[in-house]
N, C-alpha and C positions, 0 to 999 in steps of 0.2 A: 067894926067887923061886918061885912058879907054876911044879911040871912043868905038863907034857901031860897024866899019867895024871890029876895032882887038876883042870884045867882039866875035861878031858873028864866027869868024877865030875862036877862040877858042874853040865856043861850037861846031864848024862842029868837029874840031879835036878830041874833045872829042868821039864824035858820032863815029868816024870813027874808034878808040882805042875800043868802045862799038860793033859795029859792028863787026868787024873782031875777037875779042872775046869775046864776052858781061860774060858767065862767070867769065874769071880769072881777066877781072879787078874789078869786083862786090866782087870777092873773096879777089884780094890783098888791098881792100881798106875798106874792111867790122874791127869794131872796133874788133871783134871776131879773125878775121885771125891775125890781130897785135897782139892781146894779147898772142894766143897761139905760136906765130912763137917768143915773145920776151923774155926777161931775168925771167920774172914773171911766174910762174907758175898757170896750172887752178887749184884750191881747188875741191877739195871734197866735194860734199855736204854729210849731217850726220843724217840719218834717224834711226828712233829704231822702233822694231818691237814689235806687240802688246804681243809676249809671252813674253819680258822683264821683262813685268808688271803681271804675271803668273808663267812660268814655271811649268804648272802642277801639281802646289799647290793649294790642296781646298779650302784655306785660301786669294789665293788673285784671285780669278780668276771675272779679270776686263770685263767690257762690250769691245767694240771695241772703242764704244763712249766716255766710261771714258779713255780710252788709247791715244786718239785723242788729249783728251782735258787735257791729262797729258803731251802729246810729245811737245805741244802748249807750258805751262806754263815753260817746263825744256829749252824749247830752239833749239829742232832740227828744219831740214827742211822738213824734209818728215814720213811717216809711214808707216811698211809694215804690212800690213794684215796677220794673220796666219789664215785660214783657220778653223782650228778646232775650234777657239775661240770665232766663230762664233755663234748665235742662230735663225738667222734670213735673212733668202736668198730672200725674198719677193720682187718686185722691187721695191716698194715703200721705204723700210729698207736702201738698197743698195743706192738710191738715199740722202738719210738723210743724211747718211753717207760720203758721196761724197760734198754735198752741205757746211757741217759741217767744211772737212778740207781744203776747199776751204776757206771760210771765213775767216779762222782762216791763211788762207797763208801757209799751208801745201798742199807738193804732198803726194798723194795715190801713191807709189813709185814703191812698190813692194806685190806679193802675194807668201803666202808661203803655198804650197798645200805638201801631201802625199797621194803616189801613189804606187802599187807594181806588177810589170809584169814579176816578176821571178816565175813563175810556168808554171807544163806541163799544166795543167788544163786548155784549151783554152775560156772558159767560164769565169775563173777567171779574164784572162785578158782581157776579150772584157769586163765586168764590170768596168774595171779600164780604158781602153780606154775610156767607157762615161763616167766615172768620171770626166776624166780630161777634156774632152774634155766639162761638165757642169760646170766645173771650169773655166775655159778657160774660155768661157762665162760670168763667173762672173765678173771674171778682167774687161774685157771688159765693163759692165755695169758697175763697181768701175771708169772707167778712168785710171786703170792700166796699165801700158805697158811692166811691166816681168812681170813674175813668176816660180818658184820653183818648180823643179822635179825630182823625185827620183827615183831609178832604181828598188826600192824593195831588198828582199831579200829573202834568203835562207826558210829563217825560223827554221832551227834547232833546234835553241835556242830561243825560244818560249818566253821566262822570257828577259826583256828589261835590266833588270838589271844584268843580268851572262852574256846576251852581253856585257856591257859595261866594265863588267869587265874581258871579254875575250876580250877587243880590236878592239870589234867589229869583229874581225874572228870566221867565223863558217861554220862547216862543208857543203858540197855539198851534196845535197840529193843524194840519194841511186839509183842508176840505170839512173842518168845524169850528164852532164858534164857541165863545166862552157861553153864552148863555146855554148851548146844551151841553157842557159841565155841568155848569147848576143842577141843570135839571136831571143828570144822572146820579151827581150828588144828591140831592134834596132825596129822590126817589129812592136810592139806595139806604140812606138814613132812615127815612120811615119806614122801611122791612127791618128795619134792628130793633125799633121802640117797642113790640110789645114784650122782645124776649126781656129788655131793659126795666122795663114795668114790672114784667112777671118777677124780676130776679131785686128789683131794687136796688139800680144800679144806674145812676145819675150820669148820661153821656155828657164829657165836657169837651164841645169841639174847639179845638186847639189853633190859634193861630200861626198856622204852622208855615208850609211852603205849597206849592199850586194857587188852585182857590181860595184858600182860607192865608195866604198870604198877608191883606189887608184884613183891618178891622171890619170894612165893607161887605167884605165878600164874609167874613165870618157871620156878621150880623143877616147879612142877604138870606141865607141858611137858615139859622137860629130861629130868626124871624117868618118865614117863608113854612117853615115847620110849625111853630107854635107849638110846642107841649113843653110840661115840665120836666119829660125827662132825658131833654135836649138843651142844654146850658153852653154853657161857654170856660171854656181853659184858659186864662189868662198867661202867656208866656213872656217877660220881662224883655227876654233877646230873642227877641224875632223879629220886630222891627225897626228896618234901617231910616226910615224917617217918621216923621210927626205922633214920635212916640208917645208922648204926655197927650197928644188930640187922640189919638188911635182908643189908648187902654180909657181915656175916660166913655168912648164909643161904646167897648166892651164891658165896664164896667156894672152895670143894673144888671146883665145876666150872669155875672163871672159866680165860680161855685168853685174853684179851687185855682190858686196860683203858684207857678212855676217857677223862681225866679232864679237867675242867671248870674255867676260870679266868673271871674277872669283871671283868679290871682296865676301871675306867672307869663301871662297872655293868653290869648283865648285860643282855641285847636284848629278855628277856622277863623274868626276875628275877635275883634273886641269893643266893646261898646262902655261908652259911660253911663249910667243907669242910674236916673235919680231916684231913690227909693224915699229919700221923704215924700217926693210929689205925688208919689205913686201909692205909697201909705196911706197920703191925703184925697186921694181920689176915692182908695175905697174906703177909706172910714166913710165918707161922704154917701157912699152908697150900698152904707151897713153890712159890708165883708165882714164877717167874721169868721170865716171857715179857714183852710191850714195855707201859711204859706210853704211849699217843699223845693228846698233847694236842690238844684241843676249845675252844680261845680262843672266847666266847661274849659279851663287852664289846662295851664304845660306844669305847674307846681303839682309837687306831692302830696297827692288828697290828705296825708294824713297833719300837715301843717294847713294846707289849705282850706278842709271845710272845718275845721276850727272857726279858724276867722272867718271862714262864709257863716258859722250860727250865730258868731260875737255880732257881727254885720244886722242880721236881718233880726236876732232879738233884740236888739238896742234901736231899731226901728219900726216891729211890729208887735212884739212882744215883749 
């Protein structure tokens, strides 16, 4: 039997282990450190995003609401907002919204905004700076903690669709140079961090089409900024070549992933997409945060992003 006197020996000992480093032992004894330091691995949590249930067809374009309470019934964890699919920025709206997938045991994960600060036009881009920066904003009133952001582009190619089918390459306007992009971009981006900061809203620049087309040019950015609340968007189908080199490029900043399914064929192509390699990469570079599917097919979302969650939890989660 346990006296008092060896009870008491004990708890001073304890104290004095807490004392001298109250962190590390809170840390090595927390059930979270065991899990991730042992043989198991942390899962992925598997959110879809509301354009899944869209994609920019006249035909299905869901409320955010009904997107909430379809992500509900199919079985992920989370939803990420796209922006444009929006009808309703009131805060009243925002709060519904918010309340909704709460109840329902879903995070508000991710927001997915469009932005474009590739232009001389310095008007153009201080539009888009308060854009984003009223975006920003929104997250914040959502309970978001990313969101999605893009470099913009060129514009050359005006038709969305002769991009797509040019690769997404297009010409450099007439009388400037890719390097001041950059530099409209970078500059532009730094006027949105403090509202980001103030609001706790993690920007994740998206490897999208323009500048941030390549991994290069994403990191160019990312890196060229330096702060923490400038990450990087991992998006599965965006890149038409050296896929597996690109996302391992992106991978040490990536803070939330996008990933990309086809079932049916794709709206504007289709890619083969190795998602173990790509699993592997980020385990590699301790991704743990949500992967949120981007159903992007000619199939009916309601069979399709089935097997898009069967897909990516039988792979990340």
């Amino acid at each position: 039997m346990i006296s008092r006197r060896d009870l008491l020996a004990g708890t001073v000992a304890a104290g004095a282990v807490l004392t001298a480093n109250p962190a590390s032992a809170l840390v090595a004894s927390s059930p979270l450190r065991q899990e991730t330091t042992g043989k198991k691995a942390v899962k992925n949590r598997i959110a879809v995003s509301t354009y899944s249930y869209w994609r920019y067809r006249d035909d299905t374009k869901l409320s955010i609401s009904e997107c909430i309470n379809l992500a509900h019934e199919m079985g992920f964890d989370g939803v990420e907002i796209l922006h444009r699919q929006m009808t309703d920025e009131s805060p009243g709206a925002l709060q519904k919204l918010k309340q909704q997938a709460w109840r329902l045991g879903l995070d508000l994960c991710g927001f997915s905004t469009h932005q474009g600060f590739v232009s001389p036009d310095e008007s153009v881009r201080q539009k888009n700076i308060d854009d984003t920066i009223h975006q920003i904003e929104l997250a914040y009133q959502l309970g978001i903690p990313t969101m999605r952001v893009n470099t913009g582009r060129w514009n050359t190619i005006p038709d969305f669709d002769e991009l797509m089918a040019n690769k997404g390459i297009e010409p450099i306007l007439d009388g400037y140079t890719e390097d001041e992009g950059f530099k409209w971009v970078i500059d532009s981006l730094e006027k949105c961090l403090p509202a980001a900061e103030k609001c706790g809203v993690t920007l994740g620049l998206e490897n999208h089409w323009g500048l941030g087309r390549t991994a290069e040019g994403v990191m160019r950015i990312v890196d060229a900024i330096d702060s923490p609340w400038l990450q990087v968007t991992l998006d599965t189908g965006n890149f038409f070549e050296r896929n597996l080199e690109q996302f391992e490029l992106m991978a040490r900043k990536t803070v939330y992933v996008q990933a990309k399914t086809y079932y049916g064929g794709g709206t504007w192509y289709t890619l083969e997409i190795d998602y173990p390699a790509i699993a592997a990469i980020l385990r590699k570079n301790n991704f743990t945060g949500y992967i949120s599917l981007e159903f992007e097919g000619k199939e009916d979302f309601a069979t399709a992003v089935p097997k898009s969650l069967e897909l990516l939890r039988s792979t990340f989660g």
